[in-house]
C-alpha positions, 0 to 999 in steps of 0.5 A, a space after each residue: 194739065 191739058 183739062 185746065 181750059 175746061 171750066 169743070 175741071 178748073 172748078 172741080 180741081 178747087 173745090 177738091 183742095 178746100 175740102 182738102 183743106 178742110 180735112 186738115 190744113 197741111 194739106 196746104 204743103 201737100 198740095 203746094 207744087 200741084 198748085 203752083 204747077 197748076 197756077 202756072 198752066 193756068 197762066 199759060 192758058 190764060 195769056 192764050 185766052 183759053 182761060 177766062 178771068 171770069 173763071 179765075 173770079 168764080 174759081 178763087 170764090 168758090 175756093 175761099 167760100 168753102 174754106 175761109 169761113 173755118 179759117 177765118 173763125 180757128 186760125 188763132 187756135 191753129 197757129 197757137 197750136 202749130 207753134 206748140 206742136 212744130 217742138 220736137 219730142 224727146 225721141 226725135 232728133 235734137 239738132 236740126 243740122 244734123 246726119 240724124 235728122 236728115 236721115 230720120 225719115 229715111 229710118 221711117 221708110 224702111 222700118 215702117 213703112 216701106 220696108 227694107 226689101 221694097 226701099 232698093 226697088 224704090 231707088 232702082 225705080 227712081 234711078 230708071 225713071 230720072 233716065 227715062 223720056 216721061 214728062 212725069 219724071 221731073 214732076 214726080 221726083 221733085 215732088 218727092 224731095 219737096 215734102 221729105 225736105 220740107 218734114 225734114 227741116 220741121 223739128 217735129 217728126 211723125 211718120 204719118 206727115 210724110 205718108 203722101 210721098 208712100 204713093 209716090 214711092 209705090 209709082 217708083 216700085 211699080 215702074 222697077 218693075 215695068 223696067 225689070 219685065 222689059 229687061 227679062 220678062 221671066 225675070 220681071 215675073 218672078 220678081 213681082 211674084 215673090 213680092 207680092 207674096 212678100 206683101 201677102 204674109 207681111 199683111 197678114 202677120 200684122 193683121 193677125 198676130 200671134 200672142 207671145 210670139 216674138 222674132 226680130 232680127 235686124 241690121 245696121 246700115 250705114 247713115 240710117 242706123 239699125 233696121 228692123 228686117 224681120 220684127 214679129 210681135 203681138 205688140 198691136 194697137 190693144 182695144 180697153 181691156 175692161 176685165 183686166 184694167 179699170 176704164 169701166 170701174 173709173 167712168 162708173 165711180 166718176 159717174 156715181 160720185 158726180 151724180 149723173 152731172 158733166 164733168 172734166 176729168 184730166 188725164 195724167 196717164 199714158 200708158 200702152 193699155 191705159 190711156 186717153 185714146 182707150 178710156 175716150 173709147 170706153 166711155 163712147 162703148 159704154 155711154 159714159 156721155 157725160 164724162 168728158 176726158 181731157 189730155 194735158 196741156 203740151 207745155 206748162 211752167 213748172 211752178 206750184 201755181 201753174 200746177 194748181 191753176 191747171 188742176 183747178 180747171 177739171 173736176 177730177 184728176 186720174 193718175 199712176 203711182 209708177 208709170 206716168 208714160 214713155 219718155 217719147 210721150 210729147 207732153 211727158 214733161 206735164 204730166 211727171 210734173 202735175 203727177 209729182 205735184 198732187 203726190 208730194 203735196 197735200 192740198 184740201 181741194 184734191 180729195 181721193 175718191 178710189 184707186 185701182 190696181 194694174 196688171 203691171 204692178 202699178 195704182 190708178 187713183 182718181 182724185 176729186 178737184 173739190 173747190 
């Protein structure tokens, strides 16, 4: 803060949070205590004419010249957007009110994210932290509750929202630490040590997963629930399996049907290895450019002529005769009801063109909107 009289940092520190806002407009919560923070020095620095209102001119300019041009051409698709995805999914907390949602992220923190070994270091190094003399303490803590209130209250949850408060959380662990090595250095040594070597397995073991290797244990705590301290599995994020599973045959059958012309396919599926993510990865592998793979919309009126006027959108339509998606998945409800609508009713313009078996068990089909 004692750089703000400085013009280049004072332009520098902006022209940073409209590329932060570029890059995704929740970067606005991120940043609101630094900016009020900020706002406020800058006031001070101000009224002490250290600040200059040439400054504070071609600082706003330079801001809303690099942000307002995007803003102002995307901001009805963001808050048409934003008021469909704040909804929360069906495995999130369900009252708002409630021990289970205040408590969600904490859940996320310790099996997720910071682990249930580094989450009492965290509170130890928050606790020495609040007693200690730094001016960074006010700062740090309240930034801290700030977003895992503001998350809190957002009916929406996802791990990845709070994931700014994980270098905050780091800075509390490493001052655990520093507060350990003063207390014993022997001790403090050891500590950090044995972590760290923690950290290094850990990593490792996710990195690397051994097939069919499984080994969980965990424990209830009270508020939060189960945790898992120890979970090892070769459950990882699967690249397209093009030998077991049918990306490739589907883009190649699309492709020839449609004569080489582009094309919107829907996609009613979201299976672990059957996706909209792996098959976009398989057409971008293998060149399919002119297939363009669409989600289905989060919400939709369950009527015949919703379903129909939607279908009629795309080209084709991709979907499972058994297992549509997990119950978590936030357009679920969607993509069951078009599902059941193409199985259950027969229609002239839905014209069947291949269908593919799974290793689980299951039928892809892919249909041809004919109009």
């Amino acid at each position: 803060m004692e750089k703000i009289g400085n013009n280049k940092y004072w332009y520098c520190f902006l022209a940073a949070c409209a590329f932060a806002m570029m890059t995704k407009w929740l970067a606005a919560i991120y940043l609101l205590p630094i900016i009020v923070l900020f706002a406020y020095e800058s006031y001070k620095r101000f009224r002490r004419k250290e600040l200059t209102s040439r400054s504070l001119v071609i600082g706003a300019a330079l801001f809303f010249g690099i942000t307002a041009p995007w803003y102002s051409a995307n901001l009805g698709f963001i808050l048409k957007e934003t008021h469909n995805t704040i909804l929360p999914e069906s495995s999130d907390p369900q009252q708002l009110w409630s021990g289970a949602n205040f408590f969600f992220y904490i859940y996320q923190f310790i099996t997720f994210q910071v682990t249930i070994f580094f989450v009492p270091l965290a509170l130890l190094g928050g606790f020495f932290l609040a007693r200690s003399s730094s001016t960074k303490r006010y700062f740090i803590l309240s930034y801290i509750l700030f977003l895992y209130l503001v998350f809190t209250l957002v009916p929406n949850k996802d791990p990845r929202y709070t994931m700014p408060i994980l270098i905050f959380i780091s800075i509390l662990i490493a001052y655990c630490f520093v507060q350990l090595m003063r207390f014993s250095k022997i001790l403090g040594i050891i500590l950090t040590a044995v972590f760290i070597g923690y950290i290094i397995v850990l990593f490792s073991f996710l990195s690397f997963r051994a097939p069919t290797f499984h080994f969980q244990r965990a424990k209830q705590l009270p508020l939060v629930g189960w945790v898992d301290y120890i979970n090892l599995n070769d459950n990882s994020a699967h690249a397209p399996d093009n030998d077991s599973w049918p990306q490739k045959q589907i883009h190649e059958v699309i492709t020839a049907d449609a004569q080489r012309k582009e094309v919107k396919v829907l996609m009613l599926i979201d299976q672990e290895r059957f996706n909209l993510g792996n098959f976009l990865i398989d057409r971008e592998t293998n060149k399919f450019w002119n297939v363009l793979t669409l989600p289905a919309p989060l919400t939709l009126d369950q009527t015949e002529e919703a379903a129909k006027r939607t279908l009629k959108e795309y080209n084709y339509v991709i979907i499972a005769k058994e297992h549509v998606g997990v119950s978590a998945t936030r357009n679920i409800a969607v993509l069951e009801y078009l599902t059941n609508f193409i199985q259950l009713h027969s229609v002239d313009w839905l014209i069947k063109i291949a269908s593919f078996k799974t290793p689980n068990k299951d039928t892809i089909t892919v249909y041809k909107v004919s109009l």
